[in-house]
Structure formats: C-alpha cells, structure tokens
N, C-alpha and C positions, 0 to 999 in steps of 0.2 A: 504494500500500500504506500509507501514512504517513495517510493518509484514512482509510481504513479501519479502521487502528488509535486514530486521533486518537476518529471515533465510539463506536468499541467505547469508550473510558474513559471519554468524556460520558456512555453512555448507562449504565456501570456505577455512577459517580459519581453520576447522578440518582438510580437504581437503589434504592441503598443508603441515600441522605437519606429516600427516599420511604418504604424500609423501618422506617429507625429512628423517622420523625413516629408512622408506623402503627403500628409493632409496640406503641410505647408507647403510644398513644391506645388502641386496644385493650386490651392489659393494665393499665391504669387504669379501665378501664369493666368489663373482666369480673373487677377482684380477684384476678390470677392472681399466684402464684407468681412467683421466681424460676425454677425447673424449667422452669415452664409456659411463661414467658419463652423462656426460651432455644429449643426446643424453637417454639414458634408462629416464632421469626427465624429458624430455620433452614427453616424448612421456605417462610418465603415468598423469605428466599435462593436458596434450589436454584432458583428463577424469575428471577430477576434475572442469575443466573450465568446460567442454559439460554439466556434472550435476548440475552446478550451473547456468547455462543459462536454463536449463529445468523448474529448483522453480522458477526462474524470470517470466519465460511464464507460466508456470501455475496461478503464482501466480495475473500476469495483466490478464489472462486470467479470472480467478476469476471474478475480480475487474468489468471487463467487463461486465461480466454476471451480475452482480448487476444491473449497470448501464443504462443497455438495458433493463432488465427484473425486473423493480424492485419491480412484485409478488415473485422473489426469496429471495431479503431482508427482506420483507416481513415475509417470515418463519424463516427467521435468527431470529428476533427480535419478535417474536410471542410469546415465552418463558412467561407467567406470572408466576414470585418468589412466591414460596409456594403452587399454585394451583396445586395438585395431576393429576397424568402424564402427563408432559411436552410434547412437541413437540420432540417426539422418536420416535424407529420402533415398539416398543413392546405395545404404547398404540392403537397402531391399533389393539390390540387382545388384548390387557388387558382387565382390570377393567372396566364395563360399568356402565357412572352413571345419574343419574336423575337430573329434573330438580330442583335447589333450589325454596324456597318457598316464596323469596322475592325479591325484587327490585333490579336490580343494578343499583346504584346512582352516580354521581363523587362527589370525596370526598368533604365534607363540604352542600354537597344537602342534605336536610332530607324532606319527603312531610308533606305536613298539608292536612288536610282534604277541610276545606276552597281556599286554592289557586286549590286542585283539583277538587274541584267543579266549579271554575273557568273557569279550562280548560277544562271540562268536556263541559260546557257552549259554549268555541268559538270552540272548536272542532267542534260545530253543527250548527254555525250561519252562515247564510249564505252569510249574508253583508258584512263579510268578502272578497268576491269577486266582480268584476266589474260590473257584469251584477244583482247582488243580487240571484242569485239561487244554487252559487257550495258552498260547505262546505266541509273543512275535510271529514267528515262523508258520503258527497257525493261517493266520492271512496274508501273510508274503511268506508263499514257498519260492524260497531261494533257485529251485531246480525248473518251477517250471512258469518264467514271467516276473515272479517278485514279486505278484497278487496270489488272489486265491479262485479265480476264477468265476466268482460268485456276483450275482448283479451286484448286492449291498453286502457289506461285512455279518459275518457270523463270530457272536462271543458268545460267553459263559450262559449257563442254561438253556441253548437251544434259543438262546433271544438274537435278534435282527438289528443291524442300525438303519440308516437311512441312504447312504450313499455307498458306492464303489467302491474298492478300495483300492490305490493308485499301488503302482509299481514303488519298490524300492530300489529296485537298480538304478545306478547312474542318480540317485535322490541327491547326492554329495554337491552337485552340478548346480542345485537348485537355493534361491536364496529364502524362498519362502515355502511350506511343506501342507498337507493338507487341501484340500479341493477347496476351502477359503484362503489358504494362505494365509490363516492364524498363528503358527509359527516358524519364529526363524530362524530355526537351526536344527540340527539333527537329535542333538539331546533334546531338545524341549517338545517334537516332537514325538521320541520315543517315551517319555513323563506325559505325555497325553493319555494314551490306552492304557496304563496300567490301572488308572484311576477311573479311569470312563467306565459306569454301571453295566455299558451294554456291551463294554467290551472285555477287559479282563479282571474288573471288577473288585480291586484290590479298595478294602476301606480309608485308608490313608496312606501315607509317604512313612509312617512307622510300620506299617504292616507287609509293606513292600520289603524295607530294610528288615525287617524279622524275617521273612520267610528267606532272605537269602542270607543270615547272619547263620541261620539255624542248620545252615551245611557248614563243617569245620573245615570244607578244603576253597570253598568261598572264605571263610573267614583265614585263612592262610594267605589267600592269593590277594586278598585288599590290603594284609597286614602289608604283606613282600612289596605290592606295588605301589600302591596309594600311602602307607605308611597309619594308614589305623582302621577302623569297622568300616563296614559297609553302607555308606549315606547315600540317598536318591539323589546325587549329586555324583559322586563317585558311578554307581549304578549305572546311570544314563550314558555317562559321560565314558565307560565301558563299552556301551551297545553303540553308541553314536561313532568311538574308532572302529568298531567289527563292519559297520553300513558303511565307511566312507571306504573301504574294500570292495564292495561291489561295484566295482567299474566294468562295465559289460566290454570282451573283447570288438576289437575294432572291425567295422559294417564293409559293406559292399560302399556305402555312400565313402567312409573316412577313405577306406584305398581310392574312390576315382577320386576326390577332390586332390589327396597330396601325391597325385599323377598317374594311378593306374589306371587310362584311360577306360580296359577293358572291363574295369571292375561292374560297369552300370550297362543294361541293356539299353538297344535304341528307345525300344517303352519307359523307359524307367527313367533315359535323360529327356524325354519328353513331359515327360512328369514332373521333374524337379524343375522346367520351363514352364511349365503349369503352375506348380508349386509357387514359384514370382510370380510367374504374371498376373495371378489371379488376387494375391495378394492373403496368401495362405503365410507366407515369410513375414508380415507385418506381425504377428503375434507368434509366430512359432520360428523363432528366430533360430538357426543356426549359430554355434553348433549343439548347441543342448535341446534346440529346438520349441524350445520355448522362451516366452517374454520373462520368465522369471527366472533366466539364467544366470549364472551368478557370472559368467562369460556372456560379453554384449547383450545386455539386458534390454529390456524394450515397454519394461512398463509393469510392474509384478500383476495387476489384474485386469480383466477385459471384461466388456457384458457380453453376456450369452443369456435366451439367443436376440440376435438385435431384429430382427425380420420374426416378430409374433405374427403374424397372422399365416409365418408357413404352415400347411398341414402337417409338418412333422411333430409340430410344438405339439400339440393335442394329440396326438398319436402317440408321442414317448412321453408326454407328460414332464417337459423340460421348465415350464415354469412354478409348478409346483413348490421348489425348492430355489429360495433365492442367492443361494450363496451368502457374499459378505455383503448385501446388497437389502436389505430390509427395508430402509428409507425407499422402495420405489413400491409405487400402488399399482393399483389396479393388471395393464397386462403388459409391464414392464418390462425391461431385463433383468436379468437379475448380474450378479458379480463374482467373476471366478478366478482364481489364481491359473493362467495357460498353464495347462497341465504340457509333459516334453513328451515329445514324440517318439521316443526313442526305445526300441522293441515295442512299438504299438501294435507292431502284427504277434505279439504274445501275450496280450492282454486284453483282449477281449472280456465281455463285453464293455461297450463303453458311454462315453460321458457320466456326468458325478450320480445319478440314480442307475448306472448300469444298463441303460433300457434298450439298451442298441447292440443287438448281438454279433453283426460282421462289419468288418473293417468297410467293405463296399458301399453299405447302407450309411456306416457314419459320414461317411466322406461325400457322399448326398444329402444327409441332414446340415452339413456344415455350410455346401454350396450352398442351400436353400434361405439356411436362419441369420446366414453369415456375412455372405457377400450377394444374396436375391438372386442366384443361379442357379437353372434347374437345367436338368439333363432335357434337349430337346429329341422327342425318338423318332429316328427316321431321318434327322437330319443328316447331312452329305460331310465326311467325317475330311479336317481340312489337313494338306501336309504343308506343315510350319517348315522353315528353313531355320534352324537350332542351330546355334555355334558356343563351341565350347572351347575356350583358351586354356590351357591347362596352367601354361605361365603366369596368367596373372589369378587363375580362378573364375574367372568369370563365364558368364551363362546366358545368351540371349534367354530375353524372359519371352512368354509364349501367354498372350491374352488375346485367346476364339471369339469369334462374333460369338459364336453361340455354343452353348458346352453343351458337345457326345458322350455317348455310353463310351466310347474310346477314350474319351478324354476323363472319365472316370478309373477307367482300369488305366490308366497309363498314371493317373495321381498313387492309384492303390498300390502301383507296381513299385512307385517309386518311395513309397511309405513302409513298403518289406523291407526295401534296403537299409532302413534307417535300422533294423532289426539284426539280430542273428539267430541263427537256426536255434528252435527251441531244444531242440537233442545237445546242442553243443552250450547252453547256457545250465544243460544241468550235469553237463560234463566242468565246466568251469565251477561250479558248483559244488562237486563234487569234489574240488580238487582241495587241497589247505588253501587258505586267501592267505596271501602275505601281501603287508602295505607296497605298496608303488613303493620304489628308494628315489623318491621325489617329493617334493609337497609344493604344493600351487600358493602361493602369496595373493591376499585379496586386496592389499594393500596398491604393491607394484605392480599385479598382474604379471608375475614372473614365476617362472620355477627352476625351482633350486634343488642342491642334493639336501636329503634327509640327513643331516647329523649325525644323530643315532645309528647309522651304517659306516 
C-alpha cells in the first residue's frame, strides 16, 4: 500500500509542475485573463486529480486481490534467487528441465544412513496407531505408486476420510504437502496422521512417544542418535529423513531432456508440445511438475475447477470439496495445492476425492474444467511441425485449433513418461534406500556433497 500511495504523489506532483509550465505557456500565447487563467487550470486539474484517483484504485485494488486470493501472493513470492527460469511468460516454453538427483533438504538437514533407517522403520510400524494395524506404509505402499490405491484414505476401524491420498515419492521436491497445502515440510506432515481420528488415531503426541519408547531397541536407537527419548519431534523428524529417500529413479522425460533424444516417442514429444501449448506447464511446472515445486515454483495453489458449468464437475462431484478455498460460495472454485505429476501413471485414481479412475479420463476432465477444451470427435487430426533443440532444451509449443482424441493420447503418452514402470519402482523399493551423497540447498539452489560421506 505504501507503493501505491508513494506513486499516486509522484505522479500528482509531476501532474501539477506539468500543469503550471502549460497553463502558463498557454495563457501567454493566447492573452488571457486572469479569469480565463484560473478557469483553463482548473479544468486541466480535474485530469490530473481523475488520474491520480485511478493509481489509488488500482492500486487498493491490487492490495485486495492479494488479500482475498492469496494463491495470487503466492506467485508474487514464488520467485527462488538463482534457480534458472523464474516465474515468467517465457518459461512456459523455454528451457525444459529434469529432475535433480538429490534430496532437497532445509538448510542445516544433512541425512545419515542410521536415523534413515530409523525412519524407514516407523514409516512401517504399525503401533504407531490406535487400533495397532495403520502404518505410514499403510496408505503409501512404497512398492507400488507411494498411494494406496484407494479413491479416499483408509485408517483405523475400517473408517474412511474424504480425499485421495497423494503419492509420497519424489514429496521431498515439494514445498507444501497435503491436497490443501497445509503443510510445509515433510515432518509436519508426517505429525498430521498420527493424530488424525480417521487416520491413525493416536490420542496425543505423549501417546505417540509411549508407544515407541515402549520398544527398548527404539529406545536404544534415539538414545545413540538423537542423544535422549523419543519426542514427536525427534519421531517425525526420523520418518521425514526415511521420505526425502524416495527419489523415484530417472523417467523417459529426465533422459530426453538432458539429451537422449530417443528417450521420448514421436506421441509423446507431441504431447509434451501439447503439454505448453495448451498451457498444462503454467501450473505443473517442470521439473517437479508442479506449481509447488520447491524447484521453479509457480504459485503453491490454483483453483480447481475454474470452468463449473463442465459436465465433469457434477459427474465426479469436484466441487463438493473446497480445498483451502472456503471463503468462495455458491459454484465457485475451490483451492488446491498443484499436486506433481510425476509417476501419475501409478497413481491412479485421481484428483483430491479420487473420483476419476484412468489417467485418459483425467486429462479430459482437466481440458474441460481447466482450460474450456473439449475433445472434438471426428474432427480431422492436425500434423504440427514440433522442433526440439536439445542444446538449449527447448520445445516448439503445439496449441490445435481444436483438440482430438489424438491429441488426448498423445498428452497421456507423454504423462507415462513423467512415470517409471510400476514393477521397477517396487524393485527400487525393495532395494535398502540410502540418502543421495548430495543434498540440495534451498537457500542457493545448489548442490553440494553431503559431509557426513
């Protein structure tokens, strides 16, 4: 506001010198009165006031917009200093780039192998919850997606929650966690579900720490590591190094961009021209593929869906649930943290109610509620002329008069690549996780060797 106010008196200030050079040059060339004087300054006055009452309302106008929406603050402060293409118009068709090969950490975090085997440990126990049967692991199996398959989460009692449950792989990548994007960081949360009734149901943060104090080789391993008992502090901050391990190995997409041209089918570089053109990249940014990347960010929330009146909204029952979005009535959008793309073809079903069971169908509900694109059938299927620089990365973008069933499988084909085979993610799985000997700086956006190696 102090901006805005600061302009508004510049531009009054100019305003008015401009006025008095003129008013007089004027009335020395036309012989005018005093009267006439006065009279010719007021009247180019009332302009000078009208446009500075205009920056005033824009500018609270502005202020406003933050205030009510503040996914558009959001993108204001999205910016990370140093990380290659900022939050512009141009990286929506620039540069595309791959996923890095290490951890993002908060500064001063470095993993040990030992605390991640830790958490590798309560990630799977199951006594971690009330009834003794939910675990982490319960709704992110590690082998197959990092979900559980299920529309909405299953906890303790055979009870139901209300939404999806996202992937965990590659969650490291992300700066904000949960289909609201309520928290933000990996510990905080993993301290979500233990406490959550419907999910693992634990009574309090003392009842967490008893049930893991009450094994004496947990009580060994916090004395050895952490240097005293087992606090939900300690706890989390356990399971939170075991997740920043899951780094899904590297896609069909990571090999074409860092040059294996043959990595991508012709379908599939037509898709990723789709992908831009259509303006799929403006929220699922590359390379985490989402706006809430902790890599070139682009805005942590979006509305969804913005086009209510598609037939999908009422079919999957997508406004039902408003996200972080409550202040909007009637048949609003509502507000969701962009979920990443990445193994989307292993996690099925999707969006945050689950209600969309194949990747083909989602990615028609997206054209539709999203960008107002429907597949037209029978339409005459067009061949774009696609160029792909491998030297700089870049990608002619590919925007159809009118989008085919071709042009739907050619997005779909290029949305497997973001994935890797689900047999090979429970073989990675399966293997021991050991940290990257890297860790990602959020600071410099650098990475460095891990010390502790």
């Amino acid at each position: 506001m102090f901006f805005t106010l600061f302009v508004m008196a510049t531009c009054t200030c100019i305003g008015f010198l401009a006025l008095f050079l003129i008013t007089g040059d004027l009335a020395k060339r036309g012989g005018l009165g005093r009267p006439a004087r006065i009279l010719l300054s007021a009247g180019l006055g009332m302009g000078v006031i009208a446009i500075s009452i205009k920056v005033l309302l824009v500018g609270v106008l502005m202020e406003t917009t933050k205030d009510h929406h503040p996914e558009f603050a959001d993108v204001e402060r999205s910016g990370l200093e140093g990380v290659p293409g900022g939050f512009d118009g141009a990286s929506y068709t620039g540069r595309w780039y791959a996923l890095p090969k290490a951890a993002p950490t908060p500064d001063g975090v470095r993993l040990r192998d030992d605390v991640v085997s830790l958490g590798r440990r309560l990630f799977n126990d199951r006594r971690l919850s009330a009834d003794g049967k939910v675990a982490c692991a319960s709704c992110h199996d590690i082998g197959a997606g990092g979900d559980d398959g299920r529309s909405v989460a299953a906890g303790i009692d055979g009870l139901q929650g209300t939404r999806n449950v996202p992937t965990v792989w590659n969650a490291a990548f992300l700066s904000r966690l949960f289909w609201d994007g309520r928290a933000a960081s990996l510990e905080e949360q993993a301290e979500g579900p233990l406490l959550n009734p419907v999910e693992m149901g634990m009574a309090s943060h003392g009842a967490v720490e008893a049930a893991v104090r009450a094994d004496p080789t947990y009580r060994d391993a916090f004395q050895q590591l952490f240097g005293g008992d087992a606090t939900i502090e300690r706890i989390v901050s356990a399971i939170g190094s075991y997740e920043r391990t899951l780094i899904s190995p590297e896609t069909a997409y990571d090999r074409f961009v860092r040059g294996v041209t043959g990595a991508l089918t012709t379908q599939q570089v037509r898709g990723m021209a789709l992908f831009a053109g259509l303006g799929c990249r403006r929220c699922h940014r590359d390379p985490t593929f989402s706006a809430a990347g902790r890599i070139r960010p682009a805005g942590v929330r979006k509305p969804f869906p913005i086009f209510t009146n598609a037939d999908y909204v009422a079919r999957y029952d997508l406004l039902a649930d408003r996200g972080a979005s409550p202040r909007h009535g009637g048949d609003g959008p509502g507000l969701w943290r962009v979920p990443s793309l990445r193994n989307v073809a292993n996690t099925a079903p999707y969006f945050h109610n689950g209600s969309v069971a194949t990747l083909e169908e989602a990615v028609r509900v997206m054209a539709a509620t999203q960008l107002n694109r429907r597949p037209v059938t029978g339409a005459e299927d067009e061949v774009p002329s696609i160029i792909w620089d491998p030297a700089t990365r870049k990608l002619t973008p590919y925007r159809p008069k009118v989008l085919t069933a071709a042009d739907i499988d050619a997005i779909v084909a290029f949305l497997r690549s973001l994935s890797i085979e689900r047999d090979d993610m429970g073989k990675v799985a399966g293997d021991k996780l050991r940290p990257r000997v890297a860790v990602f700086s959020e600071t410099d956006s650098r990475i460095s060797a891990n010390p502790l190696y």
